[in-house]
BAROLUM-776981 format. One record per residue (C-alpha): z, y, x; residue in one letter. Coordinates in steps of 0.5 Angstrom, whole numbers, plus 500, padded with zeros to 3 digits. Example, Ala and Ser with C-alpha at 12.3 -4.5 7.8 and 13.67 -1.06 7.14 Angstrom:
2
516491525A 514498527S 
//
This chain:
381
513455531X 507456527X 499460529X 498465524X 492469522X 493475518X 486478515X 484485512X 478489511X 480494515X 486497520X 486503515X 492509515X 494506508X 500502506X 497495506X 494496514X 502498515X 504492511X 500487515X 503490521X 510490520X 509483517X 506481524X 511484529X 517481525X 513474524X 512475533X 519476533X 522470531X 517467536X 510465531X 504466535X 500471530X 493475531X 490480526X 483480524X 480486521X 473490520X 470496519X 474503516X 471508512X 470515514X 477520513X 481513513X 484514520X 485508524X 491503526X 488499531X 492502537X 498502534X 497495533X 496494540X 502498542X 506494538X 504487541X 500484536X 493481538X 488484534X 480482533X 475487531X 470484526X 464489526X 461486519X 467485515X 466492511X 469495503X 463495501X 458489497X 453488502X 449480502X 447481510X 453483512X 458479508X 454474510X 455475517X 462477516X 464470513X 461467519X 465471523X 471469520X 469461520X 468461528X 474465528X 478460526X 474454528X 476457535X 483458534X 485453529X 491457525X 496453521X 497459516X 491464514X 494470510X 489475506X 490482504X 485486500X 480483496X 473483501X 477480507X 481475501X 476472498X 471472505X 477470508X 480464504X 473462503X 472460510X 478458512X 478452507X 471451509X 475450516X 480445515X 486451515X 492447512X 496453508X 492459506X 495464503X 493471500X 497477498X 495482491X 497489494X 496492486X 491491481X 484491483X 480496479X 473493481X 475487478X 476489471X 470491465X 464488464X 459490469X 454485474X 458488480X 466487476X 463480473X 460477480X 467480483X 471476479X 467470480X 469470487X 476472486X 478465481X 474462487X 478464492X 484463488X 483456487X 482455494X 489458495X 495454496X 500461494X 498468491X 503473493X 505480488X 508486491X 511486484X 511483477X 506487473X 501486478X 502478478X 502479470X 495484470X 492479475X 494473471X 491476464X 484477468X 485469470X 486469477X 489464478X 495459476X 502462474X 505456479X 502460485X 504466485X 510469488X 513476487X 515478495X 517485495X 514489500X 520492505X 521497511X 524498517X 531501515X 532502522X 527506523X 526511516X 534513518X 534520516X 539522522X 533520527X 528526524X 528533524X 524537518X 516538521X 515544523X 508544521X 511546514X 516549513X 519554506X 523551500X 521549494X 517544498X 513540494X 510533499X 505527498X 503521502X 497518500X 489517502X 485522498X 482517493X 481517486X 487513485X 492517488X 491522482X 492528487X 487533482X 493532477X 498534481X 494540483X 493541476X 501541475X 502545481X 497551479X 502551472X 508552476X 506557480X 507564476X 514561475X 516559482X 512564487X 515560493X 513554492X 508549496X 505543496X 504538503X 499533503X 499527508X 493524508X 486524509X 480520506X 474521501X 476527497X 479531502X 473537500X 474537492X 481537493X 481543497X 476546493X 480545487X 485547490X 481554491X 478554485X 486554482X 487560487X 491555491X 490555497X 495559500X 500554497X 497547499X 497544506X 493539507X 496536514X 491529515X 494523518X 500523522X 503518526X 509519525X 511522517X 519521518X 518529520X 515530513X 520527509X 525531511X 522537510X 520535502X 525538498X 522533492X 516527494X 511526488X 507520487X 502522481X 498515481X 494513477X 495506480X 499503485X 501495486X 508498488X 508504492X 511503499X 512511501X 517510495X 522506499X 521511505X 523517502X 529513498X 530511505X 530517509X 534520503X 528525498X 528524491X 521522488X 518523482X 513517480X 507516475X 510510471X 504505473X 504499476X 510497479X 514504480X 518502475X 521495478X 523501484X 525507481X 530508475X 528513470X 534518472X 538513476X 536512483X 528517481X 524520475X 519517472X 514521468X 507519463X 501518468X 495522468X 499527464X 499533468X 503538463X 509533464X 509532470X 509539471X 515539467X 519533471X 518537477X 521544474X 527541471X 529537479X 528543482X 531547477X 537542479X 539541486X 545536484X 541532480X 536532485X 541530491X 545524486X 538521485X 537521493X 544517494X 542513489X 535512491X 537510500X 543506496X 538502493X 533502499X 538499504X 539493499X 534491497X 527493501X 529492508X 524489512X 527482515X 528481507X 520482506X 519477513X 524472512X 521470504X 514470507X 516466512X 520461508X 513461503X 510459510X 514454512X 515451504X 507450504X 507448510X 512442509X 507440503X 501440507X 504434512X 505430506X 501423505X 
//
């Protein structure tokens, strides 16, 4: 069985902390040793720290390891995560999120680590332009890169847009899809959420980033208020825009409709509460909370971005709508609700398509089979 260091930025509530948490208890489960290196969160992000303690996975703090730029303490996070790795002597490091990808990787070749292995999450916005900060960011991802034995993509899109910035050879990408536990979004173990309640029940669950594009959604929502005088709208997450987006909201005479509900451990019970799930993104590598409400049987309407359209088909199994387009999507939103057997024959569709193809073991058992393919090459003369 092999030792596996798995390093992020930080043990946020977002989709990529989750990821590497479930990766990591999946991989524990069929007997490798895994630990989890990770730093500092930004306020409003929420932590994951004790759920991976809870969980059994052996977790390190690194105090230096941060988002922002910063030469004193990257340079001390580098060296954090070289002693780190001298010290426990890792067969395999597997990177996420771009600080930790490239401090990471860098410092575990300086190491002797014998397979390094990163994962593209989604497309990096910082890395694109032609700023100082954009150019020297793109500098130190082809560094990295070049030091990688593989470069994961949670879908093709992301794979092609990172190899049109030139990170990386075509040859050292896998596209691995990211996948859940199907056990545990199963519809008949949640009830609807009493902290919101009412139909229609318009739901989110993103960080409150730029990103997410949430201030488009509440542009559509104000549009769709005079025709629908019930309808409301919840929003599961926190981060930075928390404060312009309820005064956005009030600015819309909103603020009666919208629930803003924070991080929650447990977002099974919001789902089942959403009469439709909105991802309105402006950017998104694959868009895990997709595959849970799928899973726990919500229809979703999604920004055509990045990889949604590997996962939802148009009018299939969810409906896809124009990004940063705010009138359509207003308009998306109507015609679901004005149609409720559509909007049950797309959720069928949709868990239908989860239980096939976006199951857990699935996703564990194709990095596992990257890891042990890289490591078999590792040992040859």
């Amino acid at each position: 069985m092999a030792r596996i260091l798995q390093i992020l930025t930080r043990l946020a509530v977002r989709g990529v902390p989750r990821h590497v948490l479930d990766l990591s208890a999946g991989l524990l489960a069929r007997g490798h040793q895994v630990e989890i290196v990770a730093g500092r969160s930004e306020p409003g992000e929420g932590s994951l720290w004790e759920e991976a303690s809870q969980r059994g996975i052996p977790a390190t703090y690194l105090l230096a390891l941060q988002r922002a730029l910063s030469p004193t303490a990257d340079a001390a996070a580098f060296l954090g995560l070289y002693r780190k790795i001298i010290r426990t002597r890792p067969d395999i490091v597997h990177t996420h999120i771009s600080k930790a990808g490239v401090l990471g990787r860098l410092a575990a070749r300086l190491a002797g680590v014998p397979v390094v292995v990163h994962t593209y999450h989604g497309q990096v916005e910082e890395l694109e332009g032609s700023s100082l900060k954009s150019r020297l960011l793109r500098g130190g991802e082809k560094l990295a890169a070049r030091r990688t034995d593989a470069l994961i993509a949670v879908s093709g899109e992301t794979a092609a847009g990172l190899q049109a910035l030139g990170l990386g050879r075509a040859a050292q990408y896998r596209v691995i899809r990211n996948g859940i536990d199907l056990k545990y979004f199963d519809p008949d173990l949640a009830s609807p959420s009493p902290a919101v309640s009412g139909s229609p029940l318009l739901g989110v669950i993103a960080s409150l980033t730029p990103e997410k594009g949430l201030d488009l959604l509440l542009k559509a929502l104000g549009s769709l208020a005079p025709r629908y005088p019930q309808l409301r709208l919840c929003l599961v997450g926190d981060g930075p825009l928390r404060g312009e987006l309820e005064a956005q909201a009030r600015g819309l005479g909103l603020e009666a409709r919208v629930y803003f509900a924070g991080n929650v451990a447990d977002v099974r019970p919001y789902l089942r509460a959403f009469d439709l799930l909105v991802v309105p993104s402006r950017r998104e590598g694959q868009g895990r909370v997709l595959i849970e409400a799928m899973a726990m049987g919500r229809p979703v309407v999604a920004a055509h971005v990045g990889g949604i359209p590997e996962l939802i088909r148009h009018g299939h199994n969810g409906w896809l709508v124009p990004p940063e387009n705010p009138a359509a999507l207003a308009q998306a939103i109507a015609a679901l609700l004005d149609d409720p057997p559509l909007r049950a024959a797309l959720a069928q569709e949709g868990r239908r398509g989860a239980e096939h193809t976006f199951g857990l073991e699935h996703m564990v058992t194709q990095v596992e089979q990257l890891y042990l393919e890289l490591s078999a090459g590792s040992r040859r003369p």
